[in-house]
PDB file of N, CA, C and O in Angstrom:
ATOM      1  N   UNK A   1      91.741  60.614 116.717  1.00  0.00           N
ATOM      2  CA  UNK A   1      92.868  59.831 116.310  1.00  0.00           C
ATOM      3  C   UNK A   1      92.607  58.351 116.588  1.00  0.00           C
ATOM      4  O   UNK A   1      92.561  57.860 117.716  1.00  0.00           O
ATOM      5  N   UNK A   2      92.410  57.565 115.210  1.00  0.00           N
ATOM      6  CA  UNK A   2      91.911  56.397 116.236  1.00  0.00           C
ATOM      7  C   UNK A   2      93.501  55.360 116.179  1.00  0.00           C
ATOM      8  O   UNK A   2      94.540  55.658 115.591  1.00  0.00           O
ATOM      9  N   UNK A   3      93.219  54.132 116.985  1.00  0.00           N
ATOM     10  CA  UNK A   3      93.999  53.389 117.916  1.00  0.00           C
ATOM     11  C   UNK A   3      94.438  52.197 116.157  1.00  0.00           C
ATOM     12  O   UNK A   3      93.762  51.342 115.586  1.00  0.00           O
ATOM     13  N   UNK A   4      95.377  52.576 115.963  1.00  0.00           N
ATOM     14  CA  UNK A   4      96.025  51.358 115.146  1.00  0.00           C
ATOM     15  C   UNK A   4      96.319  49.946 115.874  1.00  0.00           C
ATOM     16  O   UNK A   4      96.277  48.870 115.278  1.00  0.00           O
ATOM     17  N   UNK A   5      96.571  50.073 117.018  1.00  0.00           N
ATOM     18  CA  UNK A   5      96.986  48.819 117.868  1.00  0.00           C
ATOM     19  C   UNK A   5      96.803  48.821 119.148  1.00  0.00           C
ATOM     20  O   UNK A   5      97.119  49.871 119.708  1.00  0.00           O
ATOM     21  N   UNK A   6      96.176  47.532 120.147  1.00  0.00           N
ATOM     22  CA  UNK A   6      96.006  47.805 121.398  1.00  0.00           C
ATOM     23  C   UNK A   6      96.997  48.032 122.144  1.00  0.00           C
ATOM     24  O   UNK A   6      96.738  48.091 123.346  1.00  0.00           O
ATOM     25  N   UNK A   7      98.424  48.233 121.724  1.00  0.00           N
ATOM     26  CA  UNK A   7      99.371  49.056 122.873  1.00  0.00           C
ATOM     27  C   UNK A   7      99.373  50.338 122.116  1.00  0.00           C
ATOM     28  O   UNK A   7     100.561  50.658 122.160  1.00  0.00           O
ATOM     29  N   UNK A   8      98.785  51.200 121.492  1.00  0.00           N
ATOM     30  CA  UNK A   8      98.613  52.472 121.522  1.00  0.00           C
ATOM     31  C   UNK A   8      97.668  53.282 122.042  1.00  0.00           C
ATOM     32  O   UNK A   8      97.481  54.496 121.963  1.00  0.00           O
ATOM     33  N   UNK A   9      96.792  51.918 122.888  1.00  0.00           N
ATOM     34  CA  UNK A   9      95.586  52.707 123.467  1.00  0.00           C
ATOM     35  C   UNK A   9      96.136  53.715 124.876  1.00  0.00           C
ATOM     36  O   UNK A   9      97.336  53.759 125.150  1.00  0.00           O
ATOM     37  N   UNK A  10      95.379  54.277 125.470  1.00  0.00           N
ATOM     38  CA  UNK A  10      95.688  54.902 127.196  1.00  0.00           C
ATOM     39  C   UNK A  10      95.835  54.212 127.998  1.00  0.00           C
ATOM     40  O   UNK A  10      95.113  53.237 128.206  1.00  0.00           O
ATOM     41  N   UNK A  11      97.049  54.617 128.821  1.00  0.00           N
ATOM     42  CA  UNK A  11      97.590  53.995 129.437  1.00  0.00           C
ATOM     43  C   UNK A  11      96.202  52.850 130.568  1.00  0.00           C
ATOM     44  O   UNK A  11      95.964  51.657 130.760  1.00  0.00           O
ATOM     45  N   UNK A  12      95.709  54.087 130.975  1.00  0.00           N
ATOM     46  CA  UNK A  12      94.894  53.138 132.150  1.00  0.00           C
ATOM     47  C   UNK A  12      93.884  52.269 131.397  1.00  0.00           C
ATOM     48  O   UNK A  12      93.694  51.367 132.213  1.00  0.00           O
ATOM     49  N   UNK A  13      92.923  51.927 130.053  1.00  0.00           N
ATOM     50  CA  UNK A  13      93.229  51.194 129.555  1.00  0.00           C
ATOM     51  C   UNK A  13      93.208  49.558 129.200  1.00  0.00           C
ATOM     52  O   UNK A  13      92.471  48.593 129.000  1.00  0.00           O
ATOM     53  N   UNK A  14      95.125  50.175 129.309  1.00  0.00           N
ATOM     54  CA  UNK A  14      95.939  49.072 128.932  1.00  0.00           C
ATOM     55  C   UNK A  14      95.849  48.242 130.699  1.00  0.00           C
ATOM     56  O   UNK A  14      95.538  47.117 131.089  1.00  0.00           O
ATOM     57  N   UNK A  15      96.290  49.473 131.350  1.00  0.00           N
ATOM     58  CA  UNK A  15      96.920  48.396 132.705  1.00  0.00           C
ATOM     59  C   UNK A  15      95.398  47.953 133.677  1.00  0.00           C
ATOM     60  O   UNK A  15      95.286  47.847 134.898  1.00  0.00           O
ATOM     61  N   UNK A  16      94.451  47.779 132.686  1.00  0.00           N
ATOM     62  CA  UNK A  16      93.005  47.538 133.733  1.00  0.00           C
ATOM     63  C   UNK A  16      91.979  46.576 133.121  1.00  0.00           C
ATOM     64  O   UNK A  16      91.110  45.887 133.656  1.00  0.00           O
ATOM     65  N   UNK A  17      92.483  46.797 131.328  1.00  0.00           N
ATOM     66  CA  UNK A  17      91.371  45.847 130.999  1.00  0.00           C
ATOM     67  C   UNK A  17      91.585  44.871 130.186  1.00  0.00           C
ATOM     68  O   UNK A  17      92.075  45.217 129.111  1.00  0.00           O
ATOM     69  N   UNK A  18      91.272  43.119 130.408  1.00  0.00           N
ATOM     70  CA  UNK A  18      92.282  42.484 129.628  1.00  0.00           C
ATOM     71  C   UNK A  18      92.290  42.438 128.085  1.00  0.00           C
ATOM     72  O   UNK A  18      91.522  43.140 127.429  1.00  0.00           O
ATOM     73  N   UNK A  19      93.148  41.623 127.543  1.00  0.00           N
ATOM     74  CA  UNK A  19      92.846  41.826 126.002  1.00  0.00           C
ATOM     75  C   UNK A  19      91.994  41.791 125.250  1.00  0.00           C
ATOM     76  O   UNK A  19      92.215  42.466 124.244  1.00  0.00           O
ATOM     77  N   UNK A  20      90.890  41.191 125.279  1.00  0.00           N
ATOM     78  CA  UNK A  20      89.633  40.817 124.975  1.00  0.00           C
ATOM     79  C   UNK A  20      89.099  42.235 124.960  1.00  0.00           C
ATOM     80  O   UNK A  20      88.308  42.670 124.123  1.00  0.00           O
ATOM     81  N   UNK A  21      89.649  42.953 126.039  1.00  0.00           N
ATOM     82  CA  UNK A  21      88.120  44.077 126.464  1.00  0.00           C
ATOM     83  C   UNK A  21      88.892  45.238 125.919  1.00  0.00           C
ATOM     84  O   UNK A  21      88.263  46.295 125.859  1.00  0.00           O
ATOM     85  N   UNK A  22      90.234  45.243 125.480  1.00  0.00           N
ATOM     86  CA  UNK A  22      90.834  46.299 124.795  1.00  0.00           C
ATOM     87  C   UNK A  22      90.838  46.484 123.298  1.00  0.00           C
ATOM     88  O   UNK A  22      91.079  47.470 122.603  1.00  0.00           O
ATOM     89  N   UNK A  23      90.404  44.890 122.926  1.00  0.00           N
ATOM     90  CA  UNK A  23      90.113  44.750 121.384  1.00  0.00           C
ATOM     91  C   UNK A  23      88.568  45.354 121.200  1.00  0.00           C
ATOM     92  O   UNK A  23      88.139  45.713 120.103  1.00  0.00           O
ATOM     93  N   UNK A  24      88.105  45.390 121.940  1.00  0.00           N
ATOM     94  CA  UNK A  24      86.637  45.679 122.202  1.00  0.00           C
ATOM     95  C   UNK A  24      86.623  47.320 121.868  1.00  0.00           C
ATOM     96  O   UNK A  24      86.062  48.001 121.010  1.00  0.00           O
ATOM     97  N   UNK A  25      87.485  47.594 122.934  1.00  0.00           N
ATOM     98  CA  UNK A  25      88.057  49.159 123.138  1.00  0.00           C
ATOM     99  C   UNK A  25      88.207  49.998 121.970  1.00  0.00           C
ATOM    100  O   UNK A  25      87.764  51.088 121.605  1.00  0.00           O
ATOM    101  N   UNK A  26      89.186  48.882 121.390  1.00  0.00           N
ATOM    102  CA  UNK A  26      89.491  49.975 119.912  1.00  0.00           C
ATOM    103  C   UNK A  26      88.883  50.164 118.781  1.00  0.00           C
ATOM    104  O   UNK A  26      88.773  51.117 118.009  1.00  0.00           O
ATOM    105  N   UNK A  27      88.310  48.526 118.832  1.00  0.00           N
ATOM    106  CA  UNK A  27      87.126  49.026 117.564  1.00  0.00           C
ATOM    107  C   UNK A  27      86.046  49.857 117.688  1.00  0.00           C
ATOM    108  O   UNK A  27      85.869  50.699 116.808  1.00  0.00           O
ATOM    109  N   UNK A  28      85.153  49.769 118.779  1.00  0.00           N
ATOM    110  CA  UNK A  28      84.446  50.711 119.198  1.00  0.00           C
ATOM    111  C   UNK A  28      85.022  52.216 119.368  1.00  0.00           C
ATOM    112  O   UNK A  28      84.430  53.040 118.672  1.00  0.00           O
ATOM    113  N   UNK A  29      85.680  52.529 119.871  1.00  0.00           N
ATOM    114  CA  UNK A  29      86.407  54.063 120.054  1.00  0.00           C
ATOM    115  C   UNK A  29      86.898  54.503 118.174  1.00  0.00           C
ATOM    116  O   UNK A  29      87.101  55.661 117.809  1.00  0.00           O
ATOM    117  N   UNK A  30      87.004  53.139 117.144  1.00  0.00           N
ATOM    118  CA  UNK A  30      87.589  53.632 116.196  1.00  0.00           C
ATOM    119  C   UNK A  30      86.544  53.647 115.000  1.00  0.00           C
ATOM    120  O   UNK A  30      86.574  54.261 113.933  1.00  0.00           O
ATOM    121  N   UNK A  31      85.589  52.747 115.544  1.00  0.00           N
ATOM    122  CA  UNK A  31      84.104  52.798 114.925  1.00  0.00           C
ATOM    123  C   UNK A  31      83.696  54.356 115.005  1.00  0.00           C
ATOM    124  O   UNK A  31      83.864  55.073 114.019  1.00  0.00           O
ATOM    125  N   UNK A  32      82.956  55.047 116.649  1.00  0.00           N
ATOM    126  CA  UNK A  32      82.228  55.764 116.981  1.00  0.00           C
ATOM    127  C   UNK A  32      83.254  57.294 116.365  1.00  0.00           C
ATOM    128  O   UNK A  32      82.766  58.388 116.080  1.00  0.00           O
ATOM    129  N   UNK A  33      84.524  56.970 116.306  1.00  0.00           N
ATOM    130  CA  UNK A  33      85.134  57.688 115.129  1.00  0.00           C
ATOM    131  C   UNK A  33      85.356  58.950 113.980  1.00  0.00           C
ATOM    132  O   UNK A  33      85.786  60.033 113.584  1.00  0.00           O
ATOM    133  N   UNK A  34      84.432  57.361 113.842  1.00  0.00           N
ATOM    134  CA  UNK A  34      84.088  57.401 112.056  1.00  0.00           C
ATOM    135  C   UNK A  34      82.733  58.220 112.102  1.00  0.00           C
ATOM    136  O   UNK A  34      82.535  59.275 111.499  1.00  0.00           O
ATOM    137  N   UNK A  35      81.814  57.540 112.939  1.00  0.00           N
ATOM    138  CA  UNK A  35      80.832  57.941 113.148  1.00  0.00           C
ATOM    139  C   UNK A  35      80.489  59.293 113.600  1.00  0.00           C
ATOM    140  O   UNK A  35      79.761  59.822 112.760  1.00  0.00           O
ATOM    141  N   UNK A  36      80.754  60.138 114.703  1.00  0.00           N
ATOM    142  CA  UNK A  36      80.499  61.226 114.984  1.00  0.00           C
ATOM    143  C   UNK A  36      81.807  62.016 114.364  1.00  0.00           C
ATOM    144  O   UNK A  36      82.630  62.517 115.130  1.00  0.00           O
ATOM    145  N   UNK A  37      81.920  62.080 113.254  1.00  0.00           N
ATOM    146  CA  UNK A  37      83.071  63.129 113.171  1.00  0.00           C
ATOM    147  C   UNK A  37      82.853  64.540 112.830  1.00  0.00           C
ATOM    148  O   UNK A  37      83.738  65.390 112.722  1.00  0.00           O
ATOM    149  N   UNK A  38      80.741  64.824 112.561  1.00  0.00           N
ATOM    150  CA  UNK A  38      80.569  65.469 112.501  1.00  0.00           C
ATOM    151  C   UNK A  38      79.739  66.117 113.706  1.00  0.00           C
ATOM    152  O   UNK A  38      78.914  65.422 114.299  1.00  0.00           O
ATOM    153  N   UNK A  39      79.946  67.368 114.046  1.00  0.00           N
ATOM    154  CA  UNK A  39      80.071  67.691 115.258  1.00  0.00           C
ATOM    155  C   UNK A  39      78.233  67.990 116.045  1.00  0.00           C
ATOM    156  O   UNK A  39      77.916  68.257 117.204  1.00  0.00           O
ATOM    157  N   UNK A  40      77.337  67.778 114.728  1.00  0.00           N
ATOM    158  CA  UNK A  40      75.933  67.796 115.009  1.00  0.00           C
ATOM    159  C   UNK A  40      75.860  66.550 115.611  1.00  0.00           C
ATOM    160  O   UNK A  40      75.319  66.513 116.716  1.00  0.00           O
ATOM    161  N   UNK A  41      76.444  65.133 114.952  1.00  0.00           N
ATOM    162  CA  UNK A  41      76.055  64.191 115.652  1.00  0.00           C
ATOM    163  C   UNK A  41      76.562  63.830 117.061  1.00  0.00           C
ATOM    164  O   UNK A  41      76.578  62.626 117.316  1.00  0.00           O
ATOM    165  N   UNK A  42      76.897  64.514 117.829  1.00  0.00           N
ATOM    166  CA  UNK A  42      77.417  64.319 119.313  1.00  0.00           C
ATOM    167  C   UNK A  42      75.987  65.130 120.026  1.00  0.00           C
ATOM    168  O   UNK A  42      75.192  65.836 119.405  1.00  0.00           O
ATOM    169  N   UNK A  43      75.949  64.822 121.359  1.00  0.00           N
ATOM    170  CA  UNK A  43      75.770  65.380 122.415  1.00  0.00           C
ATOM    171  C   UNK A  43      76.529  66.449 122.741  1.00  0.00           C
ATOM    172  O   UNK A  43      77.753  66.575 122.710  1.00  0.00           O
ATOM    173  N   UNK A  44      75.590  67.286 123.091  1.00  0.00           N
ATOM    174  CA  UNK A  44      76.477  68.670 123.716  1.00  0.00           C
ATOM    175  C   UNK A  44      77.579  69.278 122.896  1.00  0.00           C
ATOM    176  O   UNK A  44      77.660  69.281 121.667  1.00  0.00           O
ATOM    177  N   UNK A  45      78.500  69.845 123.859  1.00  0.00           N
ATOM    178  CA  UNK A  45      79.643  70.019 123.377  1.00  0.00           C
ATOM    179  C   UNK A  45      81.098  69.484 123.254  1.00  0.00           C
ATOM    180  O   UNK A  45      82.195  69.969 122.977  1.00  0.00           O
ATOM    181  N   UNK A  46      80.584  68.213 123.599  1.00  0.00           N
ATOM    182  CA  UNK A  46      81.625  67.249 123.715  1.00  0.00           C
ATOM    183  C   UNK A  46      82.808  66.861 121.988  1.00  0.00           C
ATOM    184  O   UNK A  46      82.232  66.870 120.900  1.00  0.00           O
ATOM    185  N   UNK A  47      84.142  66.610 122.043  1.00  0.00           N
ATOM    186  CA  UNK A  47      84.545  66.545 121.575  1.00  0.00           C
ATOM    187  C   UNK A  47      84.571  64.884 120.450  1.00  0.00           C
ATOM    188  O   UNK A  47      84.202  63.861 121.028  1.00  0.00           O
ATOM    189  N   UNK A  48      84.841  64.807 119.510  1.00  0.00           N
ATOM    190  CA  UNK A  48      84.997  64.106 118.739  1.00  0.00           C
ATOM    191  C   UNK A  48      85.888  63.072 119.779  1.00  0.00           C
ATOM    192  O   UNK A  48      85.276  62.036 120.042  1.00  0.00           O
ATOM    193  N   UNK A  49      86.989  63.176 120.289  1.00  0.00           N
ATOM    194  CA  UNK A  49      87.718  62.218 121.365  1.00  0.00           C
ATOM    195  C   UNK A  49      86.926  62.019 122.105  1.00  0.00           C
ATOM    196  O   UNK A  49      86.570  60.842 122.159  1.00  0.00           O
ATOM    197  N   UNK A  50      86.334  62.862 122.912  1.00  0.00           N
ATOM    198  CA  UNK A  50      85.305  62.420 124.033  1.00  0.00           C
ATOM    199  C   UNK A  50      84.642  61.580 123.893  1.00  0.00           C
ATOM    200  O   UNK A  50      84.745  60.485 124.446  1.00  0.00           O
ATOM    201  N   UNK A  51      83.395  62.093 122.722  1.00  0.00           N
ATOM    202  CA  UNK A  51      82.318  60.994 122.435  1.00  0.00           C
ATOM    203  C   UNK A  51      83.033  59.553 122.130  1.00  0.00           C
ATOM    204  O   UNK A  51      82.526  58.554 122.639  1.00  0.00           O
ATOM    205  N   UNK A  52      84.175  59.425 121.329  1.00  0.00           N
ATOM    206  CA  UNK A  52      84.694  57.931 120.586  1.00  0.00           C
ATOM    207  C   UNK A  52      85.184  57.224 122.154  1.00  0.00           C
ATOM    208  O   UNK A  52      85.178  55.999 122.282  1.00  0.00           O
ATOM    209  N   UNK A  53      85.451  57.813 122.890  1.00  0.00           N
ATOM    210  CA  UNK A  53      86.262  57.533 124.583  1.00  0.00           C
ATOM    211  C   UNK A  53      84.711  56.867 125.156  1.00  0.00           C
ATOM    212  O   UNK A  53      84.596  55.686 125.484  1.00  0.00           O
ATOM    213  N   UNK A  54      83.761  57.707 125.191  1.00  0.00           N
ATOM    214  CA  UNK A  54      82.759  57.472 125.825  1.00  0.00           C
ATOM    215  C   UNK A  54      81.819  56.398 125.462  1.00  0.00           C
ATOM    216  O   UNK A  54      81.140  55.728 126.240  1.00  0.00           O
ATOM    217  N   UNK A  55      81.885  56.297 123.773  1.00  0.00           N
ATOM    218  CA  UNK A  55      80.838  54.757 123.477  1.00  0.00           C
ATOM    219  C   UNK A  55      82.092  53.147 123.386  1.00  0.00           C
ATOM    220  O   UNK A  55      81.691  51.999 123.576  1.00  0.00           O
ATOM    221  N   UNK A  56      83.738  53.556 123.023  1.00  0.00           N
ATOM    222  CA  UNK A  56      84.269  52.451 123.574  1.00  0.00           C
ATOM    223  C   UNK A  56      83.995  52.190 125.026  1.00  0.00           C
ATOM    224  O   UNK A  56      83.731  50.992 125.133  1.00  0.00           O
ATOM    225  N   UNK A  57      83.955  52.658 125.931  1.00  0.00           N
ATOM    226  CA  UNK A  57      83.505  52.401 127.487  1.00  0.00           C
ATOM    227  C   UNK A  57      82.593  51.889 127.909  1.00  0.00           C
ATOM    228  O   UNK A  57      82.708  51.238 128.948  1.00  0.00           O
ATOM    229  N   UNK A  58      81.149  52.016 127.142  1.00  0.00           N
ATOM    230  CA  UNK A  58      80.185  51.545 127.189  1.00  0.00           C
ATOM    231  C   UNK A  58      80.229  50.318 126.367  1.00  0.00           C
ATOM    232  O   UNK A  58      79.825  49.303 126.935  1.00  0.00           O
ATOM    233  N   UNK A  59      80.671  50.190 125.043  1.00  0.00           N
ATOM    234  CA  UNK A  59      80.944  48.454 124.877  1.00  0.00           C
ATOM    235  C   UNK A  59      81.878  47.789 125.678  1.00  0.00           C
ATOM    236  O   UNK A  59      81.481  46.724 126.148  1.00  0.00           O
ATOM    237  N   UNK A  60      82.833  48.082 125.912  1.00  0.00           N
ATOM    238  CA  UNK A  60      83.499  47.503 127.112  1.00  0.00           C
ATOM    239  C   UNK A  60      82.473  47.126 128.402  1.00  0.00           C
ATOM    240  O   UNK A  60      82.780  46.101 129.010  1.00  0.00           O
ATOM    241  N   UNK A  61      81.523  47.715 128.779  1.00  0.00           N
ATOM    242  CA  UNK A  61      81.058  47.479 129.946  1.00  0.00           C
ATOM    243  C   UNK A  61      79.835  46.577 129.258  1.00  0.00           C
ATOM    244  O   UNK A  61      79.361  45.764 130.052  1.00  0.00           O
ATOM    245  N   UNK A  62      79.335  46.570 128.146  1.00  0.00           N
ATOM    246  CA  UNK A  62      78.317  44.875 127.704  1.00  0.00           C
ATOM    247  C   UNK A  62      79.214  44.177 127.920  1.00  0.00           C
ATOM    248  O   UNK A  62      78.728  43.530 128.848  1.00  0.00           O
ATOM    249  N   UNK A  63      80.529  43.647 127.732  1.00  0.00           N
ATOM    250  CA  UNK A  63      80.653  42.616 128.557  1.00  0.00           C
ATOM    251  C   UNK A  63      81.563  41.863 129.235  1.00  0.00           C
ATOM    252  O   UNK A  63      81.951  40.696 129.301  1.00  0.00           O
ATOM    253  N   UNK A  64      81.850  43.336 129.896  1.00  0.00           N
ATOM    254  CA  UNK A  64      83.087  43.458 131.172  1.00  0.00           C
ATOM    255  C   UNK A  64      82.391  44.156 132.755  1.00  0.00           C
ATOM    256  O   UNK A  64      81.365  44.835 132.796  1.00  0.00           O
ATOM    257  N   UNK A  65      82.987  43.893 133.597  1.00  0.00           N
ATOM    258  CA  UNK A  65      82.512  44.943 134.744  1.00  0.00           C
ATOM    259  C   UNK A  65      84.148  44.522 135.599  1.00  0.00           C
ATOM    260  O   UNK A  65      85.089  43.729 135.622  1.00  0.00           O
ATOM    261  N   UNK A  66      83.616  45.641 136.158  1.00  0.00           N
ATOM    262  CA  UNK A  66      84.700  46.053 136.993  1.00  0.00           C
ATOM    263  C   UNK A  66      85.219  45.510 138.496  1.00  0.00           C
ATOM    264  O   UNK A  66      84.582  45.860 139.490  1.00  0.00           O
ATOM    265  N   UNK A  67      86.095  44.867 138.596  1.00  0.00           N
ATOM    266  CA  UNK A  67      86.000  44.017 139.979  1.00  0.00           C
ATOM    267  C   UNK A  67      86.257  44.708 140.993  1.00  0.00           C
ATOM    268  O   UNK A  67      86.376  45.931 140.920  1.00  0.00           O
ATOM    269  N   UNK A  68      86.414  43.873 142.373  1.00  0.00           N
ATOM    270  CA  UNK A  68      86.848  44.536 143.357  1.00  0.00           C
ATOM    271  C   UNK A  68      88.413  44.853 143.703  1.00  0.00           C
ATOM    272  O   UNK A  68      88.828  45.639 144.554  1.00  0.00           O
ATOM    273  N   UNK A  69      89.201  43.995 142.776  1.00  0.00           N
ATOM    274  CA  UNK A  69      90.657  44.499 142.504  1.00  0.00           C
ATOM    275  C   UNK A  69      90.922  45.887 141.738  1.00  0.00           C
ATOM    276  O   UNK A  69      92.090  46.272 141.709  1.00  0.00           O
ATOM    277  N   UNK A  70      90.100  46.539 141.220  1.00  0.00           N
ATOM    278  CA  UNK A  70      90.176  47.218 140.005  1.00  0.00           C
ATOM    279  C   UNK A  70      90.357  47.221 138.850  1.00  0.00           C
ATOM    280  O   UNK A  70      90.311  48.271 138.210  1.00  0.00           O
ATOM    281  N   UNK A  71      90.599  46.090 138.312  1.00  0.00           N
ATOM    282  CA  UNK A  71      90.264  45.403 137.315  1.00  0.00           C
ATOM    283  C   UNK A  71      89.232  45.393 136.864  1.00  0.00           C
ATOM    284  O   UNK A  71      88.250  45.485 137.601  1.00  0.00           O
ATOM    285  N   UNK A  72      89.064  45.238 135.013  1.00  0.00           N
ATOM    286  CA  UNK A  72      87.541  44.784 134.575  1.00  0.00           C
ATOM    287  C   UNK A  72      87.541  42.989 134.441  1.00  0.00           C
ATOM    288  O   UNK A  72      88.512  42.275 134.695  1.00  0.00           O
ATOM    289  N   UNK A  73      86.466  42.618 134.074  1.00  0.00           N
ATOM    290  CA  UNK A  73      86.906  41.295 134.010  1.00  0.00           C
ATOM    291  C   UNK A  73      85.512  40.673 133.127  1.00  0.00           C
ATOM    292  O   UNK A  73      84.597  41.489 133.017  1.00  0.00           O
ATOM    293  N   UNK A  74      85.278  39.274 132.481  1.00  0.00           N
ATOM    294  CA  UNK A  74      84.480  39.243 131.472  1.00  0.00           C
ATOM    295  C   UNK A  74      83.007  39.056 132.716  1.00  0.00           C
ATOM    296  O   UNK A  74      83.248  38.964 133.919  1.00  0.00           O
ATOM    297  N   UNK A  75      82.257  39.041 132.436  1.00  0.00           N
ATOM    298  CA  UNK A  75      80.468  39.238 133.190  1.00  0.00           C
ATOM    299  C   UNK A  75      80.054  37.450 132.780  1.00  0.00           C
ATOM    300  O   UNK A  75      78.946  36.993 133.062  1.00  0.00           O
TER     301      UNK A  75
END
């Protein structure tokens, strides 16, 4: 299901990563999508949500990291 808008993303998210890194979030999660929707192109047995969850996270982290508040923040 991908993300029409960054307040429809998950909650934690919303309350951890700033806007920048949630716009990041959704295109990537709504890209990788598109992309694995067929179920050869994943790893394992991971789900179509999973995988799109798992490569937005990883663009988020080119160029965000995570502070010592718990927060992400730009690198």
């Amino acid at each position: 299901m991908p993300y029409s808008r960054i307040s429809d993303l998950p909650e934690p998210v919303q309350d951890h990563l700033p806007k920048h890194a949630q716009e990041i979030y959704k295109e990537a999660f709504n890209s990788a999508w598109d992309e694995y929707s067929d179920p050869g192109d994943r790893r394992g047995d991971a789900s179509r949500e999973e995988t799109a969850h798992k490569v937005a996270w990883s663009a988020v982290k080119d160029k965000h990291e995570k502070g010592d508040d718990g927060d992400w923040h730009a690198k």
